[in-house]
C-alpha positions in Angstrom: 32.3 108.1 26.8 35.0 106.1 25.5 37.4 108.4 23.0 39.0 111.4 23.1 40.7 113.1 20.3 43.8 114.9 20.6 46.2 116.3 18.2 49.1 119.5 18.0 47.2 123.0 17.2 50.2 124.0 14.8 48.5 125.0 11.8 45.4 126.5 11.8 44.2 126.6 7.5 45.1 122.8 7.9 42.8 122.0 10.7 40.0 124.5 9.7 40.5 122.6 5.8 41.1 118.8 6.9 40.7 117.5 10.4 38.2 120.5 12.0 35.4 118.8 9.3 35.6 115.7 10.2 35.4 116.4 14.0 32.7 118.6 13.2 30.5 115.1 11.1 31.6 112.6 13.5 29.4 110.7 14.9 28.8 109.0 18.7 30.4 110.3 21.8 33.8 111.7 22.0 35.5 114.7 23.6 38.5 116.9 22.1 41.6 118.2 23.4 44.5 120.1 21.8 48.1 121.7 23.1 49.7 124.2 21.1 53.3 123.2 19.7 54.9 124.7 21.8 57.1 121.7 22.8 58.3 118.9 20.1 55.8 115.8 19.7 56.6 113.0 22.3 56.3 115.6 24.8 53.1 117.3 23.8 51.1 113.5 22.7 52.6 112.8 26.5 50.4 115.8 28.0 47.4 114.8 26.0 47.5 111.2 27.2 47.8 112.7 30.3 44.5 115.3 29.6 42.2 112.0 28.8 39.8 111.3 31.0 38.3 108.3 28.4 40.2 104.5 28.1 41.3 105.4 24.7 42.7 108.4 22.6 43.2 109.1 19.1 46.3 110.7 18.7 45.9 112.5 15.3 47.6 115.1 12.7 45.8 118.0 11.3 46.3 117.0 8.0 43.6 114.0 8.2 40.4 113.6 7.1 37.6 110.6 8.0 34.2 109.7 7.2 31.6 110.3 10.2 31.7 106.1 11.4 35.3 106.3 12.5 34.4 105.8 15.9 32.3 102.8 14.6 34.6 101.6 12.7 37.0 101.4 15.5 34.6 100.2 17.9 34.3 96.8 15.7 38.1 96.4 15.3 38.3 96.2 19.2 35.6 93.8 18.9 37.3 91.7 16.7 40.6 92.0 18.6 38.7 91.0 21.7 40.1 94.3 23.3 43.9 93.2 23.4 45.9 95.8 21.7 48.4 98.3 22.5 47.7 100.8 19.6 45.9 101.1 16.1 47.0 102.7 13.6 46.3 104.2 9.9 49.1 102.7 7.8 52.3 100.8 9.4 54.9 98.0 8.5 54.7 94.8 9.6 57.9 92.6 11.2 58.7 91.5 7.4 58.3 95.0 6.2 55.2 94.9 4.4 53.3 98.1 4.4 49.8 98.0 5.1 47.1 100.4 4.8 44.0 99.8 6.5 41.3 97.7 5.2 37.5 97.4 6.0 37.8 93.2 5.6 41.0 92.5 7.0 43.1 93.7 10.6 47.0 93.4 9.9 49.4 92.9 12.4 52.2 95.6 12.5 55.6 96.0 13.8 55.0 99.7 13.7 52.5 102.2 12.8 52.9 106.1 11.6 52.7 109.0 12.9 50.0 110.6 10.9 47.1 108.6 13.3 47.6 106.2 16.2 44.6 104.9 18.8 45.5 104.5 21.6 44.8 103.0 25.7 45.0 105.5 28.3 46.2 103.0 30.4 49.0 101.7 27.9 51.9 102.0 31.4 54.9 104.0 28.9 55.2 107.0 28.1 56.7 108.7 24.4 60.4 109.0 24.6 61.1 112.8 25.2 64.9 112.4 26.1 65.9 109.9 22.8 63.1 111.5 20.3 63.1 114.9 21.1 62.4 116.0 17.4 59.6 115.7 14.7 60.8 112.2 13.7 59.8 108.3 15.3 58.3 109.4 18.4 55.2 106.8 17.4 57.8 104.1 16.2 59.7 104.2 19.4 56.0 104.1 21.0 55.1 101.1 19.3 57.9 99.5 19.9 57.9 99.9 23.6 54.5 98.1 23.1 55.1 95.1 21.5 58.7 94.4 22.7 58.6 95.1 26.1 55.0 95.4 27.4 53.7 92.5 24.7 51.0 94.5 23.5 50.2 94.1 19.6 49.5 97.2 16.8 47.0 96.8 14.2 45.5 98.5 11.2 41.7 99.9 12.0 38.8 98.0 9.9 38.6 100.9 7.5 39.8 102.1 4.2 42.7 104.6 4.0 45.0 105.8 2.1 47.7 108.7 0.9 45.8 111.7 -0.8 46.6 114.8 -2.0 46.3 118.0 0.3 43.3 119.0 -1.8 41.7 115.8 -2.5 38.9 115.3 -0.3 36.2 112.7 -0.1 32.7 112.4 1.2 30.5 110.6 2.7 28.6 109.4 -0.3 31.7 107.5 -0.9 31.6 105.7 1.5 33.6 104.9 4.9 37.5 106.0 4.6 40.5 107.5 6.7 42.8 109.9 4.6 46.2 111.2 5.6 47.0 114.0 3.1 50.7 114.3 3.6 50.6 118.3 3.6 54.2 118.3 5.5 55.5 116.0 3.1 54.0 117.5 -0.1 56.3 120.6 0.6 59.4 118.9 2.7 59.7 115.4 1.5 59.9 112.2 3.2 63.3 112.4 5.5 63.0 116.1 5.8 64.8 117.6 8.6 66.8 115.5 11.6 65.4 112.5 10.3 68.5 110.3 9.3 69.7 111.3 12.7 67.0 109.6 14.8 66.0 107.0 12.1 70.0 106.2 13.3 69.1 106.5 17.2 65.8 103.8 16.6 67.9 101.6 14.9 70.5 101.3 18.1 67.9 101.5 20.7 65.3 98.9 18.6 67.2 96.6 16.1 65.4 95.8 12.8 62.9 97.7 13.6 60.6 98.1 10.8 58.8 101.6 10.0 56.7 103.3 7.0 
């Protein structure tokens, strides 16, 4: 077995409407693990790396969806990559800050990938910042970051199709292969909701021009 899925159990209609589906359809071999959000992000993603018993884990928020090849679909972007990454992600921003969303002909380089779903190796040797990112914001940046700038290890887009969709916008698999992120936070809090401006302010110090979604 070679993935594991974890995410946050924070919102159960979300789950049982978005992400507990497409679990449900996938296909291949995979095991799945959840904490409940209790603590803030960087420390709960840190105990689920540390609950992986597989080399990689898909680190992913409720409010996703995906067709039932994901694993698949992953599978050949490793291949193509050779197996030298440090993460994968949905959507992220590349070093000129280009945003790119993933596509099923085409792996883009990032500088950083969101939140909303990041693959990653078990054996990746950092750990999410708990003492700078202690919040609900940049936890993944700051992740990524410590990837490519200090351990050399690059982020890609998956060879998929995804996109921004609304909370009640679903797709199926007659359509074809896809990875949604359906933004239920921001659909009711906006974009820099919260502390955000405060720790967008601590990545900038700790990482300069660091570019994020």
């Amino acid at each position: 077995m070679k993935y594991t899925i974890g995410y946050i159990d924070h919102n159960k209609e979300v789950f049982n409407r978005l992400l507990g589906p497409s679990i449900k359809s996938l296909k291949g071999e995979f095991s799945v693990i959840s904490v409940e959000s209790d603590k803030f992000p960087a420390e709960n993603y840190n105990r689920l790396v540390s609950m992986a018993k597989t080399p990689y884990i898909i680190l992913t928020h409720q409010d996703v969806t995906f067709s039932s090849d994901l694993l698949e679909r992953i599978d050949l972007t490793i291949d193509a990559l050779d197996g030298e990454f440090g993460a994968l992600g949905m959507v992220g921003v590349d070093k000129l800050g280009n945003y790119h969303w993933s596509e099923l002909d085409r792996i883009y380089e990032l500088d950083t990938a969101d939140c909303c779903f990041l693959v990653i190796r078990t054996d990746n040797d950092i750990k999410f910042d708990t003492e700078k990112f202690g919040d609900y914001h940049l936890y993944v940046e700051d992740y990524c970051a410590q990837l490519n700038r200090i351990k050399k290890k690059s982020i890609y887009t998956i060879s998929t199709i995804s996109r921004e969709s609304d909370p009640n916008f679903f797709l199926t698999e007659s359509e074809g292969t896809f990875l949604n992120h359906h933004s239920c936070t921001v659909s009711t809090r906006g974009f820099c909701w919260g502390r955000y401006p405060e720790f967008r302010k601590k990545l900038n110090e700790k990482w300069p021009n660091i570019k994020t979604t």
